[in-house]
PAVO-281173 format. One record per residue (C-alpha): residue number from 1; residue in three letters; x, y, z. Coordinates in nm, 4 decimals. Layout:
N
{NUM,ALA,{X,Y,Z}} ...
END
This chain:
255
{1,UNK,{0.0000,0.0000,0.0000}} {2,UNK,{0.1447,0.3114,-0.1235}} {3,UNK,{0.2261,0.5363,0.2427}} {4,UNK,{0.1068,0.8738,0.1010}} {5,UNK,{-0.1741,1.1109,0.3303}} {6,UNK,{-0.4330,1.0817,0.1675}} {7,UNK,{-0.6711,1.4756,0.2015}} {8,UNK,{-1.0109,1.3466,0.2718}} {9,UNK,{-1.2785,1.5813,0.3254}} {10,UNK,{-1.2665,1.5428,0.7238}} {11,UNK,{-0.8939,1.6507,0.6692}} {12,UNK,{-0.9908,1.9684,0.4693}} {13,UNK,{-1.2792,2.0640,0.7711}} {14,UNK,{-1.0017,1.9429,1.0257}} {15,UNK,{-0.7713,2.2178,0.7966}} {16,UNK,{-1.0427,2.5228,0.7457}} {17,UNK,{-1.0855,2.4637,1.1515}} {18,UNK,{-0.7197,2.5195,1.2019}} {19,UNK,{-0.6918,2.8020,0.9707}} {20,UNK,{-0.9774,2.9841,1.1657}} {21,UNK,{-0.8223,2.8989,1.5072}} {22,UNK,{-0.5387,3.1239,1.3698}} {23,UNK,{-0.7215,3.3792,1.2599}} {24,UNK,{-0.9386,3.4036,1.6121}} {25,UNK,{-1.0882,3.7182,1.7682}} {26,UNK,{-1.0371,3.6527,2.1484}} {27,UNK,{-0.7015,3.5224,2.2011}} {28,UNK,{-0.7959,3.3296,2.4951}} {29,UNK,{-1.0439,3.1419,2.3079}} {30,UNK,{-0.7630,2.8785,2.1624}} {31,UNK,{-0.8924,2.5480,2.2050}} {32,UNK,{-1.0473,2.3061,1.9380}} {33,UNK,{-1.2224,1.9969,1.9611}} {34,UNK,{-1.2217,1.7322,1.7111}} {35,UNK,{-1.4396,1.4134,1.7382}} {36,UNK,{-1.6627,1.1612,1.5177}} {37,UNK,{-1.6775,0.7961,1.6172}} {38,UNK,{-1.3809,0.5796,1.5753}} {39,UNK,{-1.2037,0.5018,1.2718}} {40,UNK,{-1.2768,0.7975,1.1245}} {41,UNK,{-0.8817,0.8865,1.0845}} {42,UNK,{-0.8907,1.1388,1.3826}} {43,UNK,{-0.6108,1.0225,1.5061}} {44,UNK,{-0.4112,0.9699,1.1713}} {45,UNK,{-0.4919,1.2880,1.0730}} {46,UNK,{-0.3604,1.4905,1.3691}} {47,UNK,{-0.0482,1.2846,1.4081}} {48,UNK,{0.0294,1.3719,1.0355}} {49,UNK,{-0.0326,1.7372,1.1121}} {50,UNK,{0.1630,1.7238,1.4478}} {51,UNK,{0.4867,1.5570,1.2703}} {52,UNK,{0.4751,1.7898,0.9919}} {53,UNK,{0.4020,2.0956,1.2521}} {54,UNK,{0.6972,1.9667,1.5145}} {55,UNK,{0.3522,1.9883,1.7411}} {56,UNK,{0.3398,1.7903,2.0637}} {57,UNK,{0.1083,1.4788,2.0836}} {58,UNK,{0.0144,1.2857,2.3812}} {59,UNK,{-0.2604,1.0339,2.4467}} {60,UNK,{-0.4651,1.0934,2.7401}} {61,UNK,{-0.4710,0.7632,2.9669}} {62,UNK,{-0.7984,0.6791,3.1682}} {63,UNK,{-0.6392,0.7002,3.5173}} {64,UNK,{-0.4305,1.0851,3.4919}} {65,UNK,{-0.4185,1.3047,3.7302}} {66,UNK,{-0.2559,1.6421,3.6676}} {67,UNK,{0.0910,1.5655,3.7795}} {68,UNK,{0.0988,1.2343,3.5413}} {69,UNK,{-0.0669,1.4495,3.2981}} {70,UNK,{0.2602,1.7153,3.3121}} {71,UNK,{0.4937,1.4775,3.3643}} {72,UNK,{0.4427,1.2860,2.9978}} {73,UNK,{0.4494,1.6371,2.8647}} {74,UNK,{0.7578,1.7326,2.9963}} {75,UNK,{0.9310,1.3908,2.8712}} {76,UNK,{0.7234,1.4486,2.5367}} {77,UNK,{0.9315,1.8174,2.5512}} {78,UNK,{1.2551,1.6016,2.6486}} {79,UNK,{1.2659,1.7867,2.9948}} {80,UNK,{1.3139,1.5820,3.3095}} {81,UNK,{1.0331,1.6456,3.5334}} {82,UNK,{1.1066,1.8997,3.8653}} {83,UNK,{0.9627,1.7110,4.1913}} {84,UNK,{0.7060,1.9530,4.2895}} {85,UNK,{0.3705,2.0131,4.0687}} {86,UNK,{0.4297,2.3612,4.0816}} {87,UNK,{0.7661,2.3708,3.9321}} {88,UNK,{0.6255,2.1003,3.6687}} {89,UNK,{0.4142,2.2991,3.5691}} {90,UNK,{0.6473,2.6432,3.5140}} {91,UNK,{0.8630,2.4020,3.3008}} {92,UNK,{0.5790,2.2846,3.0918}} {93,UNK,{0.4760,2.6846,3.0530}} {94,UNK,{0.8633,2.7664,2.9721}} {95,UNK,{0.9115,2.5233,2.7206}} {96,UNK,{0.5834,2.5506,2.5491}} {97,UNK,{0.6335,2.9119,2.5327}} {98,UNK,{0.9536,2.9126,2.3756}} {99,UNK,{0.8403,2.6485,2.1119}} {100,UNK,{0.5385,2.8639,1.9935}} {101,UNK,{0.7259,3.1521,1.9931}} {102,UNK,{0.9910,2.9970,1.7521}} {103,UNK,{0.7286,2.8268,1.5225}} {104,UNK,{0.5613,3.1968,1.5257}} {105,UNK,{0.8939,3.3320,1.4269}} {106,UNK,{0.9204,3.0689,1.1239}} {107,UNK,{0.5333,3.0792,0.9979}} {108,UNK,{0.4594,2.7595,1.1517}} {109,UNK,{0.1391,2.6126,1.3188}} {110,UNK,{0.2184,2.4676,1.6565}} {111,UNK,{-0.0005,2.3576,1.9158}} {112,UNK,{-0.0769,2.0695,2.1788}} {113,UNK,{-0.2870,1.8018,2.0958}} {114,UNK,{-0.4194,1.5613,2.3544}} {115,UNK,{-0.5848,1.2370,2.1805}} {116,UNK,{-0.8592,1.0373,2.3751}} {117,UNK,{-0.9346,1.3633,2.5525}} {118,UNK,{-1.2637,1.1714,2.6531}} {119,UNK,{-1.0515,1.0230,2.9250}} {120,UNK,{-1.0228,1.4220,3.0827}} {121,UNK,{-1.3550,1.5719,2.9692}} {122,UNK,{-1.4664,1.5216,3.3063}} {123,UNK,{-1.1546,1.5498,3.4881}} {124,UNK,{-1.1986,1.9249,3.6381}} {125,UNK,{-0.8217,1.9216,3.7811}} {126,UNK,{-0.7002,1.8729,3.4380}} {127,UNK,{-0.9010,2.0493,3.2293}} {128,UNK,{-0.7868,2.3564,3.4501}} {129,UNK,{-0.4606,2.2899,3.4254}} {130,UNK,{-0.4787,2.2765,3.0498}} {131,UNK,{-0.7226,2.6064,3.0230}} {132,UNK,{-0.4437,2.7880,3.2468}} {133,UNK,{-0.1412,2.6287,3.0065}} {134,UNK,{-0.3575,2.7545,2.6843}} {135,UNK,{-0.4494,3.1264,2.8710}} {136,UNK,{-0.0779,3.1806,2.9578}} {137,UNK,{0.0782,3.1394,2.6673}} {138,UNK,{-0.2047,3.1172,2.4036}} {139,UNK,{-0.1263,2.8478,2.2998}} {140,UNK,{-0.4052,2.6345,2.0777}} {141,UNK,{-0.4527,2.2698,2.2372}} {142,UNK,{-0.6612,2.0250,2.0310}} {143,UNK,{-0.8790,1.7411,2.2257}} {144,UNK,{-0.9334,1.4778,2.0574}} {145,UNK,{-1.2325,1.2085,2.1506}} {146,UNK,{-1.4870,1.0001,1.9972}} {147,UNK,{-1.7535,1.2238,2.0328}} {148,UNK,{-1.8582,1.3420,2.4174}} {149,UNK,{-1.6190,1.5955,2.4883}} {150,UNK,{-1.8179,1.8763,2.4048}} {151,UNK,{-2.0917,1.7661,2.5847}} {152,UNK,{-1.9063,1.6782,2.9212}} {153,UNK,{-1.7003,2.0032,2.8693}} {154,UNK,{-2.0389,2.2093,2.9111}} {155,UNK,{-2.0146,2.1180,3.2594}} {156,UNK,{-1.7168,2.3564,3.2784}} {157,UNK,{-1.8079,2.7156,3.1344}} {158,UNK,{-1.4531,2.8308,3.1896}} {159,UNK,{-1.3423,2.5666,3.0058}} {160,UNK,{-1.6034,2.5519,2.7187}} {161,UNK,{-1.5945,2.9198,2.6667}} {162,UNK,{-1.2348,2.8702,2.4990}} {163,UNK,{-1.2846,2.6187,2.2471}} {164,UNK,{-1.3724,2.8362,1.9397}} {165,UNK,{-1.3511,2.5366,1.7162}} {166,UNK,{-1.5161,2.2228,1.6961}} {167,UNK,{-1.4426,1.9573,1.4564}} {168,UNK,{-1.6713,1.6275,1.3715}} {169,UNK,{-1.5091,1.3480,1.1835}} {170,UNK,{-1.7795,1.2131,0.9472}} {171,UNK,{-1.7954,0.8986,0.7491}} {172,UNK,{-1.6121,0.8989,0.4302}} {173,UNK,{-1.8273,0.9452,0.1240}} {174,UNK,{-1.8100,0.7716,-0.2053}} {175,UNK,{-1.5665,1.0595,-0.3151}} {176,UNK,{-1.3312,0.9907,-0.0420}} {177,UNK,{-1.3648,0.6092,-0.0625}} {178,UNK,{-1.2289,0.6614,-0.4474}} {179,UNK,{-0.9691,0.8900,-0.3600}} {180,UNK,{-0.7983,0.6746,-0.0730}} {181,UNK,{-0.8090,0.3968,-0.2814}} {182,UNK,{-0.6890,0.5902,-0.6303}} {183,UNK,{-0.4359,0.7402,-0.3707}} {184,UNK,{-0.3167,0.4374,-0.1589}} {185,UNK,{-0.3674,0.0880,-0.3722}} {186,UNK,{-0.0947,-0.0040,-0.5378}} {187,UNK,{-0.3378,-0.1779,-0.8039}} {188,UNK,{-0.6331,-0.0057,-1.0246}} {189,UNK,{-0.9767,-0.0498,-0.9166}} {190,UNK,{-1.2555,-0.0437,-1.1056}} {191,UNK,{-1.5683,0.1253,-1.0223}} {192,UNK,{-1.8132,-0.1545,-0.8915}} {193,UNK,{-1.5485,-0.2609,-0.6813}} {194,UNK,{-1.4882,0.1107,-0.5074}} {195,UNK,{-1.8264,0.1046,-0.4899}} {196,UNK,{-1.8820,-0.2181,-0.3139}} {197,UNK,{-1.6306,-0.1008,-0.0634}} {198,UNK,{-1.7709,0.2124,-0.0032}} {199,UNK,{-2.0996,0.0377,0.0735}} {200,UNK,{-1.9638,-0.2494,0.3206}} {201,UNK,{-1.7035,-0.0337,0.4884}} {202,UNK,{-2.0002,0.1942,0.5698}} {203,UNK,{-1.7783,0.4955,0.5780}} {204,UNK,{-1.4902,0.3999,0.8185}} {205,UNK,{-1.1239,0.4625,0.7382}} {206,UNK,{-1.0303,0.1910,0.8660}} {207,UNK,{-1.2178,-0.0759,0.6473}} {208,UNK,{-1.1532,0.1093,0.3645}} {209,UNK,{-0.7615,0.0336,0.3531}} {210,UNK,{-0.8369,-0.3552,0.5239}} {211,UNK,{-1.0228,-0.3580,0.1584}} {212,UNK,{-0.7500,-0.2026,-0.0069}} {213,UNK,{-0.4655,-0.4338,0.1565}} {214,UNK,{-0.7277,-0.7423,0.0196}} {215,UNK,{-0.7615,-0.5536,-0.3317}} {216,UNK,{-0.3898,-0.5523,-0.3577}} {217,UNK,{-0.2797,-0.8773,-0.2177}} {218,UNK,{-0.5190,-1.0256,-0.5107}} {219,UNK,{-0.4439,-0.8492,-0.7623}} {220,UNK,{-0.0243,-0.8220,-0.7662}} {221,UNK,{-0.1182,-1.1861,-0.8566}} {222,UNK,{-0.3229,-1.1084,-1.2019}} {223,UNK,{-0.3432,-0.9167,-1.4719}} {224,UNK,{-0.6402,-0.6862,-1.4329}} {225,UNK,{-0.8339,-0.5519,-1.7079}} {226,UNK,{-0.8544,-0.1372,-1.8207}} {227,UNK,{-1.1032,-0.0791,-1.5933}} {228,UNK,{-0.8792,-0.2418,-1.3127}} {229,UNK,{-1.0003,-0.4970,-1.0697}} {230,UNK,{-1.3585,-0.5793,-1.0412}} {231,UNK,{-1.6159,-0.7382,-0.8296}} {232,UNK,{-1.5806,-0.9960,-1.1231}} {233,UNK,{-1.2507,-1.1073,-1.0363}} {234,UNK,{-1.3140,-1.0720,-0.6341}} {235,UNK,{-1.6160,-1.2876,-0.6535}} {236,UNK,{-1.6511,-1.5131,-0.3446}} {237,UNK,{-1.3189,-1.3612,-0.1494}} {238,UNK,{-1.3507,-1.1710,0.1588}} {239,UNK,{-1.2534,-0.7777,0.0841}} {240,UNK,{-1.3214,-0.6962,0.5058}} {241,UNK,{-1.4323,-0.8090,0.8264}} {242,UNK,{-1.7540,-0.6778,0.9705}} {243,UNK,{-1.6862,-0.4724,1.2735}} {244,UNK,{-1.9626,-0.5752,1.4541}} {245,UNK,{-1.9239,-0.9220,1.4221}} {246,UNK,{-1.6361,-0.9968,1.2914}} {247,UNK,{-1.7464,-1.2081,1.0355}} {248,UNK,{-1.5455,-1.1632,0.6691}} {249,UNK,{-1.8046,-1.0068,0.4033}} {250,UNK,{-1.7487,-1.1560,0.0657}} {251,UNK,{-1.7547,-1.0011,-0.2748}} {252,UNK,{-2.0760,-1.1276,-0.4185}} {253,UNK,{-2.0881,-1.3145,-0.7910}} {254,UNK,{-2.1871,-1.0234,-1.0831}} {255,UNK,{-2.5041,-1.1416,-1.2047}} 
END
């Protein structure tokens, strides 16, 4: 499978969001919330974005408090962490500071994205601890969940007032479906066959290149025709796995 990023149009939104974040009124109002169910290609998407940026990532785990929270930013930032919260969290202000300031300085987006934010939406300790690291420096920070954070962040108006972008990952349409696959498979595909996978991947990213892996695996082995290969030549072999059940759908016979 070709390793290329493929611009869907949840990337574009995810883009125009960014580009408006930017261009903000209030500077205090820096945070943005992306979400959509998962594997949409939230997290592909920003990690993309945050190695082409030099933006920080981290992963929000179910059980952080505040201090575990700033100490895997401060290793993400390649600082050792102080003892004491307090000086944790000057370092984590210092550092971020200087960063944004230099990708200012050199026309660069930078910001901090925390994936599986859903983890903190209801975590007041952090969520004030990231509103005070975003008011400080203002600095945009990106949560990233699978579709609750705005609604648990309501229950903090401090909090919610700042996010001046919000972000939902749809499912792909046919249009995307044909572009990751004209994009990514290293073998043509016809038509009925995109379309076939558009219709049993029911959207999600993440079918869409198990079918493309399955397109390609059969056909490096033939010779397709102009149109490429076809739900003719798939007929009776699995192209993905239901994700409900786990079960392998087949390509049905062309009548």
């Amino acid at each position: 499978m070709k390793n290329v990023f493929v611009e869907t149009s949840n990337v574009k939104r995810f883009q125009s969001a960014l580009a408006a974040l930017e261009q903000r009124g209030a500077q205090e109002a820096c945070l943005a919330v992306v979400d959509g169910l998962p594997g949409l290609g939230k997290t592909t998407t920003l990690k993309h974005w945050v190695a082409h940026n030099g933006a920080i990532y981290l992963r929000a785990k179910k059980e952080w408090t505040a201090a575990w929270f700033m100490n895997e930013l401060l290793e993400e930032l390649r600082v050792n962490p102080p003892y004491s919260f307090q000086k944790k969290f000057g370092k984590v202000v210092e550092e971020l500071a200087m960063r944004n300031s230099t990708a200012a300085m050199a026309r660069r987006n930078f910001a901090l994205v925390i994936d599986e934010a859903d983890h903190i939406s209801k975590k007041e300790t952090i969520l004030e601890t990231v509103r005070d690291i975003s008011d400080i420096i203002e600095l945009p920070i990106i949560l990233v969940g699978m579709g609750k954070v705005n609604d648990h962040l309501t229950r903090f108006p401090q909090v919610s007032s700042r996010v001046s972008q919000k972000v939902r990952f749809e499912k792909a349409t046919l249009a995307d479906v044909k572009t990751l696959i004209d994009q990514r498979c290293e073998v043509k595909v016809a038509d009925d066959l995109a379309g076939f996978v558009f219709k049993v991947s029911q959207g999600y990213n993440r079918e869409v290149l198990e079918a493309i892996a399955n397109i390609e695996r059969f056909g490096l082995r033939m010779e397709p025709g102009d149109q490429g290969v076809s739900m003719a030549d798939m007929a009776g072999m699995a192209i993905i796995k239901d994700r409900h059940n786990g079960q392998s759908i087949m390509v049905p016979e062309v009548l």
